[in-house]
N, C-alpha and C positions, 0 to 999 in steps of 0.2 A: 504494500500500500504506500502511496507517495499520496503529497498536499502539496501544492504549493499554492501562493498567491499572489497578483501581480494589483498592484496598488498604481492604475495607469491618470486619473485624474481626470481633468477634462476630456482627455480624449477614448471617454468609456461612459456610458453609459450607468450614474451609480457611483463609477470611480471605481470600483474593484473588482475584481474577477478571480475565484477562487477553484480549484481545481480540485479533486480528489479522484484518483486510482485506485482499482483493487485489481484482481485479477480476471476479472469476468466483468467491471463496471466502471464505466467513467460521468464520474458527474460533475457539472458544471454548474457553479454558482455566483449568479450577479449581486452584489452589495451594495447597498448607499454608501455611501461617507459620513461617518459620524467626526462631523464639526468638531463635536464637544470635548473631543481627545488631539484636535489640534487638525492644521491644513499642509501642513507636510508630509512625505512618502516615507518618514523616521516615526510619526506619527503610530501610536498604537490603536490600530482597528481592527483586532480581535472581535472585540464586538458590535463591528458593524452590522446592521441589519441586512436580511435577506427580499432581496422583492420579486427574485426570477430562479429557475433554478431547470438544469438541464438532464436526464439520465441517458444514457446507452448503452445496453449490452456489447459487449465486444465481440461475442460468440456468432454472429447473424452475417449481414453482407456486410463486409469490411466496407466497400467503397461508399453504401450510403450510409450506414454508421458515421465516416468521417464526411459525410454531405452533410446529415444532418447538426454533424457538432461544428463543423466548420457555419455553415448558415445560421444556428444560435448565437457563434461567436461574432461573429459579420453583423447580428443584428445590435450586439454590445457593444463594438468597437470597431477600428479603423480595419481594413483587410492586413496590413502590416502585420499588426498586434495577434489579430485572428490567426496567421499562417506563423506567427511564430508560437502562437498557446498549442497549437495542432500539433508544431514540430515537437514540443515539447512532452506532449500525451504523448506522441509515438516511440519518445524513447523510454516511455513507464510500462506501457502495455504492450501487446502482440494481438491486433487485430485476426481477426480469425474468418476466411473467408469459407462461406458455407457452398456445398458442389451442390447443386440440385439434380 
């Protein structure tokens, strides 16, 4: 299991985007900014709130798995930040493409 969280500001939707891996799930979660801990990226927002939140099996069709998490991410923030949160998940998990 890996977490990370990319604290991107204005140019996100929220300001934050949080990630969690397992091995069979990736989930994607958008967060407000909580002011009240400061407007900095040094800033503690642990407990930011959540307003959006994404799941995907990994086990299913790989390509639109990574469609559907790429288009959630697209809809948070810049394509930049999107294609690099993607690259990022790719090196946590092993998408799994199913043979019909």
């Amino acid at each position: 299991m890996a977490t990370k969280t990319w604290k991107l500001g204005e140019v996100c939707r929220g300001g934050i985007i949080t990630v969690i891996t397992t091995k069979t799930k990736v989930t994607i979660i958008g967060k407000q900014w909580d002011f009240d801990k400061g407007s900095k990226r040094s800033s503690d927002q642990s407990g930011a709130k959540e307003f959006t939140r994404c799941e995907a099996d990994v086990n299913g069709n790989a390509n639109a798995t990574k469609d559907k998490l790429y288009a959630f991410l697209r809809d948070l923030t810049t394509s930049y930040h999107s294609g690099q949160i993607l690259d990022w998940i790719e090196t946590k998990v092993e998408f799994v493409q199913s043979h019909w």
